[in-house]
ZASE-333889 format. One record per residue: residue number from 1; residue in one letter; chain; z, x, y of N, C-alpha, C, O in turn. Coordinates in steps of 0.2 Angstrom, whole numbers. Layout:
N
   num   residu   chaine     nzz     nxx     nyy    cazz    caxx    cayy     czz     cxx     cyy     ozz     oxx     oyy
   NUM        A        A       Z       X       Y       Z       X       Y       Z       X       Y       Z       X       Y
...
This chain:
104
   num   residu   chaine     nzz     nxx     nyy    cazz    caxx    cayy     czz     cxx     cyy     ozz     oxx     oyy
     1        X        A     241     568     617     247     573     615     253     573     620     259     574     618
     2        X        A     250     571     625     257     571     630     262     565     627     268     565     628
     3        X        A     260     562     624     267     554     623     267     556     615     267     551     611
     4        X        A     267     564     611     270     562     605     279     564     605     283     563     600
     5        X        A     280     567     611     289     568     612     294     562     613     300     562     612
     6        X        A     286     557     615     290     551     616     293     548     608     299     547     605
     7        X        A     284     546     605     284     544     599     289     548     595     293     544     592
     8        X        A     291     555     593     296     557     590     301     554     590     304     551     585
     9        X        A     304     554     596     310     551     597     310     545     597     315     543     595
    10        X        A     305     539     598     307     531     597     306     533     587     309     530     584
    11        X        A     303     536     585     304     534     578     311     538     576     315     533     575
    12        X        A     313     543     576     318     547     575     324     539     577     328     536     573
    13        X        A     323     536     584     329     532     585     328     525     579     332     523     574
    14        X        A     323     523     580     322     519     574     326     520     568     330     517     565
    15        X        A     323     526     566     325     529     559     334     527     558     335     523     554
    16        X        A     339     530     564     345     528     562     346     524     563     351     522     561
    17        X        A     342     519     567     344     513     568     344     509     563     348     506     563
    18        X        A     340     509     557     337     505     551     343     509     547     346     505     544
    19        X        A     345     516     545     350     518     541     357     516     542     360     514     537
    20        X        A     359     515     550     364     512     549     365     505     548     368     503     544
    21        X        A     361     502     551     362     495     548     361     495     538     364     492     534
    22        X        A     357     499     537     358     498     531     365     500     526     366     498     520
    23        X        A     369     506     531     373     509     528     381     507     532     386     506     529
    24        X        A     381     507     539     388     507     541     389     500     543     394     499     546
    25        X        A     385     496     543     385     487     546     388     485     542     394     482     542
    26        X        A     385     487     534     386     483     528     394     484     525     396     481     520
    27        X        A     396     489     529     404     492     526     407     490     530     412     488     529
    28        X        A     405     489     536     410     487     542     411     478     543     416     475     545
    29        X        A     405     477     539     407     470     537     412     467     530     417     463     530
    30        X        A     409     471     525     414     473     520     420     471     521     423     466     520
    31        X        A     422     479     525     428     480     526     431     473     531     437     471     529
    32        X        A     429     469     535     433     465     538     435     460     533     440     457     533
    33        X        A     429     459     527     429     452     524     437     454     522     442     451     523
    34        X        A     436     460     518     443     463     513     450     461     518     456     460     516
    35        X        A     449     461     525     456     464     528     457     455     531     462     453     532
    36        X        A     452     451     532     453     445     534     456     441     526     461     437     527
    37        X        A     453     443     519     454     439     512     461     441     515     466     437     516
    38        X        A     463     446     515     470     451     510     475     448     517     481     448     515
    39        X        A     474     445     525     479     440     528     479     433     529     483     430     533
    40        X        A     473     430     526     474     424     525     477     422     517     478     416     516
    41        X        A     478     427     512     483     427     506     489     429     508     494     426     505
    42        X        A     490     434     512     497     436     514     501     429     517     505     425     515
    43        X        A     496     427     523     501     421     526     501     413     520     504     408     520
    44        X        A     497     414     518     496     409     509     504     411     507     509     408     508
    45        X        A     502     416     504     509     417     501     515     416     504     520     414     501
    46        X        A     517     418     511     520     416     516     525     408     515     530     406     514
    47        X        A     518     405     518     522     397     518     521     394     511     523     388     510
    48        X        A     520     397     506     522     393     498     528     395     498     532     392     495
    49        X        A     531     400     501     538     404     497     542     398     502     546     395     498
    50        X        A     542     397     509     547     393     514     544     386     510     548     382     508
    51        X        A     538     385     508     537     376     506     541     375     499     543     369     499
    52        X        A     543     379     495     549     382     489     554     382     492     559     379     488
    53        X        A     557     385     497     564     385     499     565     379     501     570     376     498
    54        X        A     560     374     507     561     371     509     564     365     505     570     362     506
    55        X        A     559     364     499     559     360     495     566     359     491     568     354     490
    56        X        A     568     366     488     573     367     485     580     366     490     585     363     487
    57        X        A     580     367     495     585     365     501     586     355     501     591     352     501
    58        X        A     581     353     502     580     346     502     581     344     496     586     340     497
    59        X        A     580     346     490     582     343     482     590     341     482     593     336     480
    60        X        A     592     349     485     600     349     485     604     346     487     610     344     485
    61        X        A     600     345     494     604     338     497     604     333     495     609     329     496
    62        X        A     600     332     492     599     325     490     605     324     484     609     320     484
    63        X        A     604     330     477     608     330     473     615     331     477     620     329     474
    64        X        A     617     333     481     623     332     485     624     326     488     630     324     486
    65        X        A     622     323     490     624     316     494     626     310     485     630     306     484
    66        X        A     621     312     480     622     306     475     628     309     471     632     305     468
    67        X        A     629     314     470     635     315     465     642     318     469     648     318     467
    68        X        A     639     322     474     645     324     479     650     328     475     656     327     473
    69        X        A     645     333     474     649     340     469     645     347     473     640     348     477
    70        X        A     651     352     469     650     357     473     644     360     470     640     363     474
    71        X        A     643     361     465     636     363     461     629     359     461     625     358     456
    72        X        A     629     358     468     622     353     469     617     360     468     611     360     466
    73        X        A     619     362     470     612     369     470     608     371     464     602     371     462
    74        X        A     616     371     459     616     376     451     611     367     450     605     368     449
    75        X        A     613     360     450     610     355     449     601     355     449     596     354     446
    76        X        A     603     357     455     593     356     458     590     362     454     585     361     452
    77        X        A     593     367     454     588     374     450     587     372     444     583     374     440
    78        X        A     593     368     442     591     365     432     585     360     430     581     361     426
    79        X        A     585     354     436     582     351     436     574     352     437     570     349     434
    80        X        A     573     358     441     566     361     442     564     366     436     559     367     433
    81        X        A     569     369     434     567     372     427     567     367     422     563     368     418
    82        X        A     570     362     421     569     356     414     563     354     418     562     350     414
    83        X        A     559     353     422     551     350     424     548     354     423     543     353     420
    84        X        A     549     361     425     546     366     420     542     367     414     536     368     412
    85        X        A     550     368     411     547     368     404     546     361     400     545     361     394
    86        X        A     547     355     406     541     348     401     536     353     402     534     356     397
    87        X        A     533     354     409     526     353     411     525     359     404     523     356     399
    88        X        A     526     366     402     525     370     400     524     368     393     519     371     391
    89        X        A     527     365     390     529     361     382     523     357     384     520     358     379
    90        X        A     520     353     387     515     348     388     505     353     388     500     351     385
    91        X        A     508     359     391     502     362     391     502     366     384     497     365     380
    92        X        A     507     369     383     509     371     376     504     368     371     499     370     367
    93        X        A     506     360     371     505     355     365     495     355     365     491     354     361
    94        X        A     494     355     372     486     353     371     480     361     371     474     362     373
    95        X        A     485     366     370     481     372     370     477     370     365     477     366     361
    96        X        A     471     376     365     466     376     358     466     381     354     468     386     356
    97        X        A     465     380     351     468     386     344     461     389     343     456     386     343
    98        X        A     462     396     343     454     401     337     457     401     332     463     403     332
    99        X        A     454     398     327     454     401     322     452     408     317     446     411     317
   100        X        A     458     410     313     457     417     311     452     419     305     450     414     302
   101        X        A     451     426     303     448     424     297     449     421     293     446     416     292
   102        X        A     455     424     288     458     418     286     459     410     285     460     407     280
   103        X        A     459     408     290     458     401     292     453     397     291     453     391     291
   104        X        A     446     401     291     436     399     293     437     401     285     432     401     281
């Protein structure tokens, strides 16, 4: 009887010990995955937006240097939207159709 004060307490410690893991680890891990996904997307989205300027800046030069007009800009934004809507009109063309009741 003298070591059941002991025993109470190594079980009582265990006890929280086994609840938190089961309950505050598994959120604390959570929560990091969520806060590490949601800054390795932010700086994602980051250098696409400068890899799009950049790009767009280099286009213009270049449509600058071959035609040597002041509307090289308005040029390169046309040129990126007519590759566009190829690629778009190509995706378009090989979509799949459901067919309706009507149709079956």
């Amino acid at each position: 009887m003298e070591d059941f004060p002991t025993r109470v307490a190594d079980f009582l410690e265990s006890l929280t010990t086994r609840i938190r893991e089961m309950t505050v680890d598994r959120v604390a891990r959570v929560i990091k995955l969520v806060t590490l996904g949601l800054l390795a997307f932010t700086l994602v989205g980051i250098a696409f937006i400068f890899l799009a300027v950049g790009l767009f800046r280099i286009l213009e030069e270049l449509v600058f240097k071959v035609c040597d007009c002041s509307q090289a800009m308005e040029i390169s934004y046309g040129a990126v939207a007519g590759l566009l809507v190829v690629v778009g009109a190509l995706f378009w063309s090989r979509r799949t159709r459901t067919k309706t009741e009507d149709e079956a």
